[in-house]
C-alpha positions as CSV (number, residue, x, y, z in Angstrom):
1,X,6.9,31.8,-78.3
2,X,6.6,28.1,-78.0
3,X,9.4,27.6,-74.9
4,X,7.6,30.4,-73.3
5,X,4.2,28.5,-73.3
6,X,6.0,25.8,-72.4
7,X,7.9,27.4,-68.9
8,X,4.1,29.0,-68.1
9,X,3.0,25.4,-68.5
10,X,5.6,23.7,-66.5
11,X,4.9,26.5,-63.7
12,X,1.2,26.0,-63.5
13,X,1.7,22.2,-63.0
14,X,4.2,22.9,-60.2
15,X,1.9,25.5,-58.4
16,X,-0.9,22.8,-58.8
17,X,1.2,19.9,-57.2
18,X,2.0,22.2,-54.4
19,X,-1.5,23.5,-53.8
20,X,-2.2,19.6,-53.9
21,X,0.2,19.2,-51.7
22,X,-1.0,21.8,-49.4
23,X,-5.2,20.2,-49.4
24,X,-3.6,16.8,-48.7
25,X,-1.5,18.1,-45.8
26,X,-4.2,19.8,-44.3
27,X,-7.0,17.4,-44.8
28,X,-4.3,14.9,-43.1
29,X,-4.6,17.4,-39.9
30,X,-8.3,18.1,-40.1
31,X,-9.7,14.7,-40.8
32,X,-6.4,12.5,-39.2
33,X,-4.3,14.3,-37.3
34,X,-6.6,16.9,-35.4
35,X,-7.5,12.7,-33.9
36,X,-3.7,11.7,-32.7
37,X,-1.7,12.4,-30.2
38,X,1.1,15.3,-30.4
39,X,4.6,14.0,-30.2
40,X,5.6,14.2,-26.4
41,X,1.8,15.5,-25.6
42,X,-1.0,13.5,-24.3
43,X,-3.1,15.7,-26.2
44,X,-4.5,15.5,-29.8
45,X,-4.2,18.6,-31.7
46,X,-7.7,19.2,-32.2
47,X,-7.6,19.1,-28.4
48,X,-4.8,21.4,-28.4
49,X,-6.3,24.3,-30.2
50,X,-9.4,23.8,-27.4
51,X,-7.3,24.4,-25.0
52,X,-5.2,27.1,-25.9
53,X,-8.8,29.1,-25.7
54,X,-10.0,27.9,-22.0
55,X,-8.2,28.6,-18.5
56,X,-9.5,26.6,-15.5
57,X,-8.8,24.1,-12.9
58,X,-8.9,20.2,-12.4
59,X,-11.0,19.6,-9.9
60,X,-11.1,15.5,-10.4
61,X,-8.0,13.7,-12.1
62,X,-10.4,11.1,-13.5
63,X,-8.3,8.4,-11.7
64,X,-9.9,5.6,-10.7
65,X,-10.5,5.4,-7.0
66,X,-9.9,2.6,-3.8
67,X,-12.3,1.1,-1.4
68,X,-12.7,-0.6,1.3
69,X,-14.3,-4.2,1.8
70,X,-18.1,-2.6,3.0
71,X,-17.3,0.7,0.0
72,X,-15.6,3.4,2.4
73,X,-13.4,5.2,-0.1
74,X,-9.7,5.2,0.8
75,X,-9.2,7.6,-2.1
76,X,-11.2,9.7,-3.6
77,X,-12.8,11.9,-0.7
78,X,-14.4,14.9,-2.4
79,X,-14.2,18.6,-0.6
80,X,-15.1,22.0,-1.1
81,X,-11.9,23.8,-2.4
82,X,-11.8,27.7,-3.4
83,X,-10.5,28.4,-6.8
84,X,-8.9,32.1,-7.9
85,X,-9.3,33.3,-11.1
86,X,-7.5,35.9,-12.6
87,X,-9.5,39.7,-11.9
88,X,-9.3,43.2,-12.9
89,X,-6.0,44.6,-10.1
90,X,-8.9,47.7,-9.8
91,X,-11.5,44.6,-7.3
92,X,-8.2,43.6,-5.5
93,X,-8.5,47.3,-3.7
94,X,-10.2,46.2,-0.5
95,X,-11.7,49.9,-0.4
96,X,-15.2,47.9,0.6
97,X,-13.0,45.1,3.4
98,X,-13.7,42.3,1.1
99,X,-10.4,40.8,0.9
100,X,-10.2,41.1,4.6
101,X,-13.4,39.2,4.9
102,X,-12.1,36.9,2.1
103,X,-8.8,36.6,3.8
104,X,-10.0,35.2,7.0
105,X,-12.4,32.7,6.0
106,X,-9.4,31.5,4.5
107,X,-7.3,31.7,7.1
108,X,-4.8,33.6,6.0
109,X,-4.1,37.5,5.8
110,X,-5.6,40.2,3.2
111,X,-1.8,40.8,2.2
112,X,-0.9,37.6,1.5
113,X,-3.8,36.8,-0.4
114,X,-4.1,40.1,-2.6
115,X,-0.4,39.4,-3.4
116,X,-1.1,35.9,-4.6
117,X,-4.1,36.8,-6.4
118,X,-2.6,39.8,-8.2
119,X,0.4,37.6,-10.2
120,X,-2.1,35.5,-11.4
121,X,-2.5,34.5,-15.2
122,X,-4.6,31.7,-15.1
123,X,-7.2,30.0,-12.5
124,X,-5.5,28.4,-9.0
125,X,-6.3,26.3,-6.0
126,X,-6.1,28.2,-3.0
127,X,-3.3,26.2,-1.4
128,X,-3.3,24.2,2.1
129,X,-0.2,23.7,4.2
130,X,1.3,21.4,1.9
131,X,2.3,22.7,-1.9
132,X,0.3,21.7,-4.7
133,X,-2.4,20.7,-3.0
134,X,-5.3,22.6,-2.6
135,X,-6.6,23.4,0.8
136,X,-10.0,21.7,2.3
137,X,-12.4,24.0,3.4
138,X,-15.4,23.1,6.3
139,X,-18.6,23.9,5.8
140,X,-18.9,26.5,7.8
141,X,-15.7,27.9,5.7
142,X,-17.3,26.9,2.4
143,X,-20.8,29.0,3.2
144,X,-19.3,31.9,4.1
145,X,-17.0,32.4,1.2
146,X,-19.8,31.8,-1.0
147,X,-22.4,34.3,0.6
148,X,-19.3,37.2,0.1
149,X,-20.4,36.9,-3.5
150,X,-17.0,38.6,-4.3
151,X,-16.2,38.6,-7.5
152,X,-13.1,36.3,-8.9
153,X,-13.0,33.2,-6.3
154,X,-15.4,30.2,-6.3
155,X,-16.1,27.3,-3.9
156,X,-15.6,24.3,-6.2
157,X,-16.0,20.7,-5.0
158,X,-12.7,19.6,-5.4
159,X,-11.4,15.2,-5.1
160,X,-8.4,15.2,-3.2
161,X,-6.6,11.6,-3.4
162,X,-5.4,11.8,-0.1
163,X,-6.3,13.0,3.2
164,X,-3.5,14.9,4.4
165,X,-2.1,12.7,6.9
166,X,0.4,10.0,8.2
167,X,-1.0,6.2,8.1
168,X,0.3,3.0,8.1
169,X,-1.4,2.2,4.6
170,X,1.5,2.0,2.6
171,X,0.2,-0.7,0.7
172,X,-2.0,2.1,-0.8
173,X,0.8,3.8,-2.2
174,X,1.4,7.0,-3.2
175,X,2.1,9.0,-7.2
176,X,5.0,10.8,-8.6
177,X,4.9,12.6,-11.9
178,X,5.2,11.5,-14.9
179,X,8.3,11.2,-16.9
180,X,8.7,14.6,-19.3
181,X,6.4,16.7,-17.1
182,X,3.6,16.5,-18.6
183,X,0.9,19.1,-17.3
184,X,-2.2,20.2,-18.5
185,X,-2.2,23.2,-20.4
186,X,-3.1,26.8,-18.4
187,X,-4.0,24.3,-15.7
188,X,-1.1,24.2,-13.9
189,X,-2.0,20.3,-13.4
190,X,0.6,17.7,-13.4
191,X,-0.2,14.0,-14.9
192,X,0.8,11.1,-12.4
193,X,0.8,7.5,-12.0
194,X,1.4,5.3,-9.6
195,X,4.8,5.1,-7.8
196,X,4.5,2.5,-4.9
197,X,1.9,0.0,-3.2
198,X,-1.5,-0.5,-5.0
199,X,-1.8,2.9,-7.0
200,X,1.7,1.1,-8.9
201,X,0.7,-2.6,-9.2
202,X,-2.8,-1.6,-10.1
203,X,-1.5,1.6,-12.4
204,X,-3.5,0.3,-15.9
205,X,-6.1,-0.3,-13.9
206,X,-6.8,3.2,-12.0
207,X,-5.5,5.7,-15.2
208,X,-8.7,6.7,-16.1
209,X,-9.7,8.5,-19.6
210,X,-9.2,12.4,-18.5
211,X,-10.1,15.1,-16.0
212,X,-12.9,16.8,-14.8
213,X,-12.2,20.7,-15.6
214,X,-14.0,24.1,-14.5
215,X,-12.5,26.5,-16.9
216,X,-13.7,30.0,-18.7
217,X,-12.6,30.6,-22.1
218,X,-10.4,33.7,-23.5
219,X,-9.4,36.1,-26.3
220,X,-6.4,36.3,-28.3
221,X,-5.4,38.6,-25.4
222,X,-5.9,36.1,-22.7
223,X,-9.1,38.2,-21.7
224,X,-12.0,36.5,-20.0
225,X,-15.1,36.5,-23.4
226,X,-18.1,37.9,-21.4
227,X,-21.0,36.2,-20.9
228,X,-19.3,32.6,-21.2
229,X,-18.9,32.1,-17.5
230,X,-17.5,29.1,-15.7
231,X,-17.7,25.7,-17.1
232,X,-17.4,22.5,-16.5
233,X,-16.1,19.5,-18.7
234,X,-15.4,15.9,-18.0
235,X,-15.1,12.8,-19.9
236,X,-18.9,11.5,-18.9
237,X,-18.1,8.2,-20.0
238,X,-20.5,5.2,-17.9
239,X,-17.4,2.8,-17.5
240,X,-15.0,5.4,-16.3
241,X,-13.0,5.5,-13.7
242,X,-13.3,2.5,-12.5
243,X,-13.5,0.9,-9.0
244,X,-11.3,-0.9,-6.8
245,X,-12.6,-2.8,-4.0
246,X,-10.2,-4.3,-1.8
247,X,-10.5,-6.9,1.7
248,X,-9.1,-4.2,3.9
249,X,-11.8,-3.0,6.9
250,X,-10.8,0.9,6.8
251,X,-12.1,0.8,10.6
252,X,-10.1,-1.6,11.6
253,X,-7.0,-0.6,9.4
254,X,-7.4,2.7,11.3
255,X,-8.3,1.3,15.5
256,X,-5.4,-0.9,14.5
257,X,-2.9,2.1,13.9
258,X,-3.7,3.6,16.7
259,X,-2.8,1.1,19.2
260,X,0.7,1.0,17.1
261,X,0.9,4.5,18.2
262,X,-0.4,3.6,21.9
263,X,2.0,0.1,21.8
264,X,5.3,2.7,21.6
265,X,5.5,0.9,18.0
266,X,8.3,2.7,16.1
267,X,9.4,0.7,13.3
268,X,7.2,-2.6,12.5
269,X,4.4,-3.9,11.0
270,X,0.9,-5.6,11.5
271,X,-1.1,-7.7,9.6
272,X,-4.1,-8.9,10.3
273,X,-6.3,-11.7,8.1
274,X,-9.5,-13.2,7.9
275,X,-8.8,-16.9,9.0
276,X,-11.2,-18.2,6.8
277,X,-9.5,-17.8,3.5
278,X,-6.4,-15.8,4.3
279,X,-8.0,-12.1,3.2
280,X,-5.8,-9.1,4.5
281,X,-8.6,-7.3,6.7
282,X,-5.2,-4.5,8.6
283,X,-1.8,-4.4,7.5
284,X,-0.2,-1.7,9.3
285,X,3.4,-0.3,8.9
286,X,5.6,1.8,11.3
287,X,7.0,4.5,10.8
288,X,3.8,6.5,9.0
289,X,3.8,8.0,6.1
290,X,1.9,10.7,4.2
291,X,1.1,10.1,0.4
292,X,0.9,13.9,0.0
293,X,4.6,14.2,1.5
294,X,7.2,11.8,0.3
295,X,10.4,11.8,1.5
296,X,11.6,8.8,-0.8
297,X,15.4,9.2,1.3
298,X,13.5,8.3,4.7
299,X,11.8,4.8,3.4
300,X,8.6,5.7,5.1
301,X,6.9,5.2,1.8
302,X,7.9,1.5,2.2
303,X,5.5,-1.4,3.3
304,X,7.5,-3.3,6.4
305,X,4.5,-5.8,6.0
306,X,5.8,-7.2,3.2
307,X,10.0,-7.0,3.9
308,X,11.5,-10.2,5.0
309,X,13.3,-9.6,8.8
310,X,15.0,-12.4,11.3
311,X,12.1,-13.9,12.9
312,X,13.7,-15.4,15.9
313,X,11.4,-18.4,17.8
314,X,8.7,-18.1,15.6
315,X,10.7,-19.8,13.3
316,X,10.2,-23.1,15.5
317,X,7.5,-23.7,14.4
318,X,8.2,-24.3,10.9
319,X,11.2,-26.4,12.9
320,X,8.3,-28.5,14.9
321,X,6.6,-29.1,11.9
322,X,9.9,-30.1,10.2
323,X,11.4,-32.4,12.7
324,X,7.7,-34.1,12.5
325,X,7.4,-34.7,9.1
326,X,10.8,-35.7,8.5
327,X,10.9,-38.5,11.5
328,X,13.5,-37.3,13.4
329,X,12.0,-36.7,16.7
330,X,7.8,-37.5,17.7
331,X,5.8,-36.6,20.6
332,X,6.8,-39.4,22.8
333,X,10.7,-37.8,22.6
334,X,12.1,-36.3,26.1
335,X,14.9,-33.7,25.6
336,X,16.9,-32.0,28.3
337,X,17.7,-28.3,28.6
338,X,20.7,-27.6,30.6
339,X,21.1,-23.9,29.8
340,X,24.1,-23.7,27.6
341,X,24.2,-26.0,23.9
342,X,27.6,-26.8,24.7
343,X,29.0,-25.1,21.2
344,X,28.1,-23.0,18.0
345,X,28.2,-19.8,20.7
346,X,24.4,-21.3,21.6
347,X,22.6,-21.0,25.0
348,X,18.7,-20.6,26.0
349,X,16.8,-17.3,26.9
350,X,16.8,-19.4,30.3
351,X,20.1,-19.6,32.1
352,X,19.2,-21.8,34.4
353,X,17.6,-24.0,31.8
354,X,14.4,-26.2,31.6
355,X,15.3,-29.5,32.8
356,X,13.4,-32.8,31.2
357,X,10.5,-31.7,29.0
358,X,8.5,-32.9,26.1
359,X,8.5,-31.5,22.4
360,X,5.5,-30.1,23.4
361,X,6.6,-28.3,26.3
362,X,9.8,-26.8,24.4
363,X,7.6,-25.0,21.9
364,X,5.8,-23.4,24.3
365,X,8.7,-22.7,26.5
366,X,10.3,-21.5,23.4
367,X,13.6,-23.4,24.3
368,X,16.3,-22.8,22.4
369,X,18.3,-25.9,23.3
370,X,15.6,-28.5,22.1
371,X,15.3,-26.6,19.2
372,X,18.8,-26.3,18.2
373,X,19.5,-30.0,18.6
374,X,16.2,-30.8,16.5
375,X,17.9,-28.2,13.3
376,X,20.8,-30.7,13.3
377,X,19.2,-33.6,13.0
378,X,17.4,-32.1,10.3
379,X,18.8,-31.5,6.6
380,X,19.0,-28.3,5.2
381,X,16.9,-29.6,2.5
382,X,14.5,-30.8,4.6
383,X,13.5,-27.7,6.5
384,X,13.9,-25.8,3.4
385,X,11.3,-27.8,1.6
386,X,9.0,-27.8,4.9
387,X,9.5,-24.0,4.8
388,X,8.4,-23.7,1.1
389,X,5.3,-26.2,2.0
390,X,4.4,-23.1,4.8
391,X,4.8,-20.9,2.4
392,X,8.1,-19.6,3.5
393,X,11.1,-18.5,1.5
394,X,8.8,-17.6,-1.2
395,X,6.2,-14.8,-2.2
396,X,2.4,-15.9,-1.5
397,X,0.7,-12.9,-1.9
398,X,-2.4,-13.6,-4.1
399,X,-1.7,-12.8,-8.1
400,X,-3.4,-13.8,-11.4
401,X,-1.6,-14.3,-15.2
402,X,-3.7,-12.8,-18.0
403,X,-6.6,-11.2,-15.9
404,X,-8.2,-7.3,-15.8
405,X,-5.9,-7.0,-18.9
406,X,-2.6,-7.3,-17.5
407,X,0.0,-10.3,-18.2
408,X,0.7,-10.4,-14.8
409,X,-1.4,-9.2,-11.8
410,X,0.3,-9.0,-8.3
411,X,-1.2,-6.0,-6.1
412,X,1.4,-6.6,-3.5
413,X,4.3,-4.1,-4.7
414,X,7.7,-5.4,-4.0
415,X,7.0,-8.3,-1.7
416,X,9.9,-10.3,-0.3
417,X,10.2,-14.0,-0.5
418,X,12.8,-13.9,2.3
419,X,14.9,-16.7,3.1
420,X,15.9,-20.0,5.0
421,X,19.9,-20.3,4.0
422,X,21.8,-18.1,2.1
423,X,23.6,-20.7,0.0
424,X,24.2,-24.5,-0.1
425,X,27.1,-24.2,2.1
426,X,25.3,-22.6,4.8
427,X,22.6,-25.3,4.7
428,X,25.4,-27.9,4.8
429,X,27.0,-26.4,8.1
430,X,25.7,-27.8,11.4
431,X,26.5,-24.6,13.2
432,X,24.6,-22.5,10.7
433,X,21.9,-25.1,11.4
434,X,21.5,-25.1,14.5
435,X,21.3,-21.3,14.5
436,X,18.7,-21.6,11.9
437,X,16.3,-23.3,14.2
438,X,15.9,-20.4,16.5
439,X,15.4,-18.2,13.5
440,X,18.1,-16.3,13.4
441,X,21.6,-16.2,10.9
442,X,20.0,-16.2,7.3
443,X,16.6,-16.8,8.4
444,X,14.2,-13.9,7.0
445,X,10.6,-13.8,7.0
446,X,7.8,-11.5,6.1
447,X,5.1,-10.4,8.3
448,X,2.2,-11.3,5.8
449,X,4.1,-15.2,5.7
450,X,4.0,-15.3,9.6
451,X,0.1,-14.5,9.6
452,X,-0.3,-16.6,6.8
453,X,1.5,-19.1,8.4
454,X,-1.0,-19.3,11.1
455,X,-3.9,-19.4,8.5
456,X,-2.2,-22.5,6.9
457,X,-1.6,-24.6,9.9
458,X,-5.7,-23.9,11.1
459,X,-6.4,-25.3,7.3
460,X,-4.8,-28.3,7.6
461,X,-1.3,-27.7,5.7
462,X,-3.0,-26.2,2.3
463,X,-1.0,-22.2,1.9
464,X,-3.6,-19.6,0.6
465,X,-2.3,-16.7,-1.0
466,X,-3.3,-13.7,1.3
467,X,-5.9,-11.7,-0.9
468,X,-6.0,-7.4,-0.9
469,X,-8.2,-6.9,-3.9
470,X,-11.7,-8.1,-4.3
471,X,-12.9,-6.6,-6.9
472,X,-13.5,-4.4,-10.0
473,X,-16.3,-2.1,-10.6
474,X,-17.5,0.1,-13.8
475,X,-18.6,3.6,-12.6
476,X,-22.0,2.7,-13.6
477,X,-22.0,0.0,-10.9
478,X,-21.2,-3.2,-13.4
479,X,-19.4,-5.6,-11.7
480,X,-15.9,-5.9,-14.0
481,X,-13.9,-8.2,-12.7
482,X,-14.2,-10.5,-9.4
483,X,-10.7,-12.1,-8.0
484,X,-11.6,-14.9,-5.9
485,X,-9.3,-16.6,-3.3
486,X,-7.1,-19.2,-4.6
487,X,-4.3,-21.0,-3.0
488,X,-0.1,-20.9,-3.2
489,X,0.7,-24.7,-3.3
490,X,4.8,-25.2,-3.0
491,X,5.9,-27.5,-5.7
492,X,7.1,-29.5,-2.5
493,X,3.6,-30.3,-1.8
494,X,2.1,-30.0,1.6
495,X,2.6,-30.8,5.2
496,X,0.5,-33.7,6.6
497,X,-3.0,-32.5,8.1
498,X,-2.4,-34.1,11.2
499,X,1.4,-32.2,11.7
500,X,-0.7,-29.2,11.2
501,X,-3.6,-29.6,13.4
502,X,-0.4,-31.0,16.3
503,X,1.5,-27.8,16.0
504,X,-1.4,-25.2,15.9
505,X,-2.4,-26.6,19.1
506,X,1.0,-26.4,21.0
507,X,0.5,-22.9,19.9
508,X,-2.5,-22.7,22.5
509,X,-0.4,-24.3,25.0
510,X,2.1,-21.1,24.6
511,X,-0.4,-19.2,26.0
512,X,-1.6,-21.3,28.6
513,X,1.7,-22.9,29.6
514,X,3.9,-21.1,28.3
515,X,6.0,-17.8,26.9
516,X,2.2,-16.2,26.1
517,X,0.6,-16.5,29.9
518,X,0.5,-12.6,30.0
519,X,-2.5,-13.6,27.1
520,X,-4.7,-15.7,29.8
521,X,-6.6,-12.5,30.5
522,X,-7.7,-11.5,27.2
523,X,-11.4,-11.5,25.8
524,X,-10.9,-14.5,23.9
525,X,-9.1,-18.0,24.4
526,X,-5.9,-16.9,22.1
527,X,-3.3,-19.3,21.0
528,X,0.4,-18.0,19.4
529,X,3.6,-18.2,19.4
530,X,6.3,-15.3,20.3
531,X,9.7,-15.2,19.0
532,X,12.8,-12.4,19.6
533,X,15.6,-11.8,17.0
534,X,19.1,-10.4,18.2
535,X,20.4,-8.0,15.3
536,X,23.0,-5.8,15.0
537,X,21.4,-2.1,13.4
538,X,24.2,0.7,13.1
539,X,27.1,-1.1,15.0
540,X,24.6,-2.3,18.2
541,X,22.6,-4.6,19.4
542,X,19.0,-4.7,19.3
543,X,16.0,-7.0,18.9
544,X,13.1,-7.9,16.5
545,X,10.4,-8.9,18.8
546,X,7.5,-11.1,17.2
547,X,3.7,-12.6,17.8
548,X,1.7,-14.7,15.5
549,X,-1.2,-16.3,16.3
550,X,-5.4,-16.5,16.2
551,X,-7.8,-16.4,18.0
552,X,-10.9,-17.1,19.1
553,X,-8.7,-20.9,19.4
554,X,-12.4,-22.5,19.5
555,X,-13.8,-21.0,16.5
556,X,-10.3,-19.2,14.8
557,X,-11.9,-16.0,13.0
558,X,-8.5,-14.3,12.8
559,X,-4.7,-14.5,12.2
560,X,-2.2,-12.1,12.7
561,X,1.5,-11.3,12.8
562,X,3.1,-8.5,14.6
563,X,6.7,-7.4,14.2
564,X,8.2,-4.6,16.7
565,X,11.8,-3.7,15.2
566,X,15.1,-2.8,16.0
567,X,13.8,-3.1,19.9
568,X,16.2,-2.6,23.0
569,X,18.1,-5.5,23.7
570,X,16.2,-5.9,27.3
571,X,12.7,-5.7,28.1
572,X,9.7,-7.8,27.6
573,X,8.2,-8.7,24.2
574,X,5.7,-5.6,23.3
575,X,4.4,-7.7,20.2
576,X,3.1,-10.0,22.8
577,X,0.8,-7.7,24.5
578,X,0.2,-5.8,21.5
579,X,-1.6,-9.1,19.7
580,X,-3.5,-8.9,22.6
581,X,-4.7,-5.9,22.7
582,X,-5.7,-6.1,18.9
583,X,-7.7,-9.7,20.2
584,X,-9.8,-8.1,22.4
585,X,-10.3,-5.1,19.8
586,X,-11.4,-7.8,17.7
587,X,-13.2,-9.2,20.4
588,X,-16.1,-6.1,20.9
589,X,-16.4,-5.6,17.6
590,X,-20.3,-6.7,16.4
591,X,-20.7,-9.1,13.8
């Protein structure tokens, strides 16, 4: 009698212990766990449970948006989108002509759309050209859908990322998907991030805290509840997303692409800055791309502006400024150009040659002989280090340690530093030199160091780092975060003001005198320097044809750089009149 007491005893304290078990476990998921995140989920599972009752749409990804320097969005354009829900197969009949009438304001065809709309199990975007991406109705489009009054399909506003179409803003960037999938459930939306230009470099930045949602709720059978009707949910938080303003002038970015297209300009780049402190204001680069339609195989998605090419005679003038600092030649120096160097495989663009002329009448002759024979005189080191001081053969876009919560911020995704000579034997070898000093063997350079290039000689030697973001703003309108112009000193230290304020002005005596006469007839007194690059793409010969310089020369306002690539071989320089035809853009613009 006793031992059975005793095994009813025993058995009541192991059914307690496991109904304690059980409270603590689900006291854990009500009070702790409901509060976490799922593993492999962005979701909590208090969230979960929520939304295995709802079935709707995203009609904002809560990802913070881009502007422009005067607050024109670059992202975040909102449009009137129509949204299908899932309807009884008995209204999908047509027996009154309203999917007909439906069907064209769409403009598709009844059978299409009734096919589409029958398979449906949960809520969808009626769907532009491109997939996944949710098709931008018109006003006019937008009215009439709405005064149909036909039951299942709603004109929702709807904030598409992108506009569909090819730019040269690949510094914007574009997303991918994240890793594992994730979507949102009964949604049919996909989480991204950023994958390329700002939207990557800027990623913790832009995330955002959730999605703005138009759902209705169901039944265990996945049956609309009457009388609940369409919803909408969003975060509502005052902080969030937040707002990126950069330097760029979306007006200009755009005026700018389209003389590209005009120009011929098939592969290249363009960037213009804001003389004054180095600010990107354009950076355009060839070929287009569309965020909404990556082709990562073709490379559109990838920002020439910032890639390092052979830069040809622009390259003297980092040469000039060279031979200057280093002693080697002055102003007072008469050279002779015959035609042909004599050896190293060298000649001049000019067969004939230019006969006696002046250091200052090479540059803006561009002569390659003068040039050539300055680059030997010259020690590697030494025009490495001017180079550096120039802000050559290193990055110089603008970037911040420890600032907007990030260790390290650099909005310019995968900028080049380029180079001057591939190794210390190559800066060793006279022949590789010489070659050097008309900017081609190992000589690479980015289009954003050639206009900033230009900026640092008008400021006296001292390198700013070219700026694209401004500024961060709360959605409430709070100023977050301001990043101010700073400079990119080379541990070499600077150029001398006065080698500086010498070589920017042989740059107006390339126009005047020189390469640049065709310039003589723009708007403004312009002052530059052109340069052409034999390379070798796919087995031939072809050129990279260059044009820095700024303009107005009596009160510089602007700087710019513009790179046609892999050019015929003959010709004449299309980044020449090209810089001229952005000048007098420039020029009518009101202040």
């Amino acid at each position: 009698m006793f031992k059975q007491k005793q095994r009813v005893f025993y058995g009541l304290v192991i059914l307690t212990g496991i109904l304690v078990v059980l409270i603590l476990k689900l006291a854990y998921i009500q009070l702790i766990s409901r509060t976490s995140k799922l593993p492999d989920s962005v979701y909590t599972l208090q969230e979960m449970s929520v939304l295995q009752r709802e079935r709707g749409v995203v009609l904002d990804s809560g990802r913070g948006n881009i502007y422009d320097r005067k607050g024109k969005p670059i992202t975040g354009e909102t449009v009137s989108a129509a949204v299908l829900f899932p309807i009884d197969k008995k209204s999908l009949s047509n027996k009154d002509g309203s999917m007909d009438l439906v069907a064209a304001a769409l403009d598709s065809d009844t059978a299409k759309l009734t096919n589409i709309w029958d398979k449906l199990s949960v809520p969808v975007f009626w769907q532009g050209v491109l997939k996944n991406t949710p098709q931008a109705l018109n006003q006019s489009q937008a009215e009439h859908i709405s005064a149909l009054k036909v039951s299942g399909i709603e004109v929702l506003p709807y904030t598409q990322r992108y506009v569909n179409k090819q730019s040269g803003m690949q510094w914007l960037g574009h997303l991918s998907e994240l890793s594992g999938q994730k979507h949102m459930p009964h949604t049919g939306f996909a989480f991204k991030e950023g994958a390329s230009g700002l939207e990557k470099t800027l990623e913790p930045l832009l995330r955002g805290i959730g999605p703005t949602t138009a759902y209705y709720s169901v039944d265990g059978t996945n049956r609309a509840i009457p009388g609940t009707g369409i919803q909408l949910k969003s975060p509502n938080n005052p902080y969030y997303p937040l707002r990126l303003r950069t330097t760029i002038d979306l007006s200009l970015q755009q005026q700018i692409e389209a003389l590209t297209k005009k120009a011929g300009m098939k592969e290249g780049a363009v960037v213009l800055l804001d003389a004054s402190n180095a600010d990107v204001l354009a950076m355009v680069s060839r070929p287009f791309y569309n965020p909404l339609d990556i082709h990562p195989e073709l490379g559109a998605w990838n920002n020439r502006a910032v890639q390092a090419a052979a830069p040809g005679s622009i390259f003297k003038t980092v040469v000039a400024a060279a031979a200057l600092e280093a002693g080697v030649t002055s102003t007072d120096e008469s050279f002779y150009c015959s035609g042909d160097y004599g050896k190293y495989g060298l000649s001049c663009w000019k067969p004939s040659g230019h006969g006696s002329l002046t250091l200052e009448q090479a540059f803006a002759e561009s002569c390659n002989i003068v040039f050539a024979q300055l680059s030997e005189r010259l020690s590697g080191e030494e025009l490495e280090i001017t180079a550096s001081r120039l802000g050559l053969g290193r990055t110089v876009g603008w970037e911040a340690k420890n600032m907007a919560g990030m260790p390290l911020l650099q909005p310019f995704d995968h900028e080049e530093a380029g180079t001057i000579y591939s190794s210390e034997a190559s800066a060793l070898d006279r022949g590789t030199r010489a070659q050097s000093g008309i900017g081609q063997r190992d000589v690479r350079v980015t289009p954003l160091q050639a206009a900033n290039l230009v900026v640092t000689l008008l400021h006296g030697g001292q390198v700013r780092a070219p700026r694209i973001l401004e500024s961060i703003v709360y959605a409430n309108g709070q100023l977050m975060k301001e990043f101010k112009p700073h400079l990119s000193p080379s541990r070499a230290g600077s150029i001398r003001p006065e080698t500086a304020r010498l070589v920017s002005s042989w740059m107006e005596k390339v126009v005047t005198d020189g390469t640049g006469k065709s310039l003589l007839k723009a708007k403004w007194r312009l002052a530059g320097k052109s340069g052409t690059a034999q390379v070798t793409v796919q087995g031939r010969q072809r050129n990279n044809q260059w044009f820095i310089g700024y303009g107005p020369v009596d009160r510089p306002k602007y700087a710019a750089a513009i790179l046609f690539q892999n050019m015929p071989t003959e010709g004449s320089n299309q980044a020449t009149a090209l810089f001229g035809e952005i000048m007098n853009l420039l020029a009518s613009q009101k202040s």
